[in-house]
N, C-alpha and C positions, 0 to 999 in steps of 0.2 A: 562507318555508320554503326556497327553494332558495339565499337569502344565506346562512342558518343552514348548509347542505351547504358552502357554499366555506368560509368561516368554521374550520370543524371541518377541511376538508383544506387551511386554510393555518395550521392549529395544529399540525396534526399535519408538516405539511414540514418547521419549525421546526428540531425537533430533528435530521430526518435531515441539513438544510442546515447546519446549528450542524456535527454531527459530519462530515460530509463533509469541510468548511470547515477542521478540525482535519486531516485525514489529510492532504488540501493541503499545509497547513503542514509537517506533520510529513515529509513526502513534500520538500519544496522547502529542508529546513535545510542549509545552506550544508556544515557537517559531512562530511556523507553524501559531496559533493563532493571536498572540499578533503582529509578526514580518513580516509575510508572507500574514497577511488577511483573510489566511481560517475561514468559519464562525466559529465560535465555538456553532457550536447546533449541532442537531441527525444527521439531512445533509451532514453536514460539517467534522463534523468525522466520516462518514460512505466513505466522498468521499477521505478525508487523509488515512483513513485506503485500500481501494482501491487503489489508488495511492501506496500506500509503497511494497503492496503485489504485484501488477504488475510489480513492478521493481525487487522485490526479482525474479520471477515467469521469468520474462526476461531473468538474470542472468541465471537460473538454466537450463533454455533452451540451451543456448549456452555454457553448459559445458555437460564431457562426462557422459556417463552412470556410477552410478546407478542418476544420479541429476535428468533425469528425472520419476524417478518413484517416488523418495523423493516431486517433483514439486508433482506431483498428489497426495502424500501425505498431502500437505500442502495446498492445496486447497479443499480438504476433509475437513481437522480441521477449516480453516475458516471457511468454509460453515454450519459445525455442529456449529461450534461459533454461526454465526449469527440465526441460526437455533432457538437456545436457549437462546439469546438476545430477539427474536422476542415473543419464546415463556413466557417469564419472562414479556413481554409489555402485555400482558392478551391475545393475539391473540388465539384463537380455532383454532384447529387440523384443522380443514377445510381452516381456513385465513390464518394458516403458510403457509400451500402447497405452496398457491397463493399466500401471499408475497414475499415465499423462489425463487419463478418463474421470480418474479419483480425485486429479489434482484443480481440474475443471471445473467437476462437480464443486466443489467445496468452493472455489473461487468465486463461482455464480451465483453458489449460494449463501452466501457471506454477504456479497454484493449487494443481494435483495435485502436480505436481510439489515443492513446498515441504511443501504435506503428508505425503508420502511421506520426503521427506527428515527434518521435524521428529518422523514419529516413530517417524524407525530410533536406538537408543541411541547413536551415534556421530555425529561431528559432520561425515566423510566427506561422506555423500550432502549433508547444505548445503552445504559449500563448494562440490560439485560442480555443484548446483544454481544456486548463486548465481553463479560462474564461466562458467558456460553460459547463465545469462541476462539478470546485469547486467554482469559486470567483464570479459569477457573468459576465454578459453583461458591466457594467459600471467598473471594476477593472481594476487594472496593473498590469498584469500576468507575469511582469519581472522578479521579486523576486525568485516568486515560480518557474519560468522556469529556472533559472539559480540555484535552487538547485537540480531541479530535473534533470539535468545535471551533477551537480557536485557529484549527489547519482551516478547517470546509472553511471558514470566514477570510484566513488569509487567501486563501486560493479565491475567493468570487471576487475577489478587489484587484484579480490580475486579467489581464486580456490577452489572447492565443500570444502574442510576439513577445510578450512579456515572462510567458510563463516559457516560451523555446529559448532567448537569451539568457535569462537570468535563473533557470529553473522553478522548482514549487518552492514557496514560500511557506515551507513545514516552521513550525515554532520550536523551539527550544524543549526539550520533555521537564525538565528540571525543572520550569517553571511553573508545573502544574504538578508536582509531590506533594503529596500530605502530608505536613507539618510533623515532625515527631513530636510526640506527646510524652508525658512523664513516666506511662506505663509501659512504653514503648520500648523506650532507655533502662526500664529498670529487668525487662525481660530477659 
């Protein structure tokens, strides 16, 4: 009886580990870097991987049940993720706590904050969002805001089975770069 219990919750991990495993990805495409301006340091892809997971986390809210109990699933695995990111950085039992507190914080509120922006009519409050908490005060938050547009839109066109087989339907970063311009080249 009690094999049949593990059995059944290492079926069901599966898929939160599958889609997790995707956000990862989709969180670490070079793109995002090279094309889009997120920094590429501990920062920077702490706030990409943030970003991807609030959008899967979006999605999963506005489908029916079981998505959200899978939702709370998937933000368990993150959180042990980082948990054990942080504990692999040399941090002590005592610093996790307090990191794991800081690392919450900022996720939450990030969260709000992307939501409030996604869903005022104008594309304003994203950039301003995204400027304040991946790229910088001085960036062009155009890029990233128009993928992260064109993510929220691929993901509402997916439904719960769709989005566990075939993971999120993240876009391409590349395809939403800013054109170099003549001054750009000659700097």
């Amino acid at each position: 009886m009690i094999a049949r219990f593990f059995r059944r919750g290492a079926a069901r991990r599966r898929p939160v580990e599958a889609l997790h495993g995707a956000i990862v990805a989709a969180a670490r495409q070079p793109g995002l870097y090279t094309d889009l301006a997120v920094p590429d340091t501990v920062e920077g892809r702490f706030e990409a991987l943030c970003l991807h997971v609030y959008l899967v986390l979006r999605r999963l809210d506005r489908l029916p049940p079981p998505a959200a109990d899978f939702a709370q699933e998937l933000v368990d695995a993150v959180f042990a993720n980082l948990d054990a990111n942080v504990r692999e950085l040399g941090v002590s039992d005592v610093g996790v706590s307090k990191r794991m507190k800081k690392i919450a914080s900022a996720f939450y509120g990030r969260a709000r904050s992307y939501d409030a922006a996604l869903a005022a009519p104008d594309e304003a409050g994203l950039r301003a969002a995204l400027a304040r908490n991946i790229l910088g005060p001085d960036s062009d938050p155009a890029g990233l805001a128009a993928y992260v547009r064109a993510a929220e839109a691929a993901l509402a066109a997916v439904d719960f089975d769709s989005l566990l087989q075939a993971g999120p339907p993240f876009p391409e970063p590349a395809a939403f770069a800013r054109p170099a311009t003549v001054t750009d080249n000659q700097a």
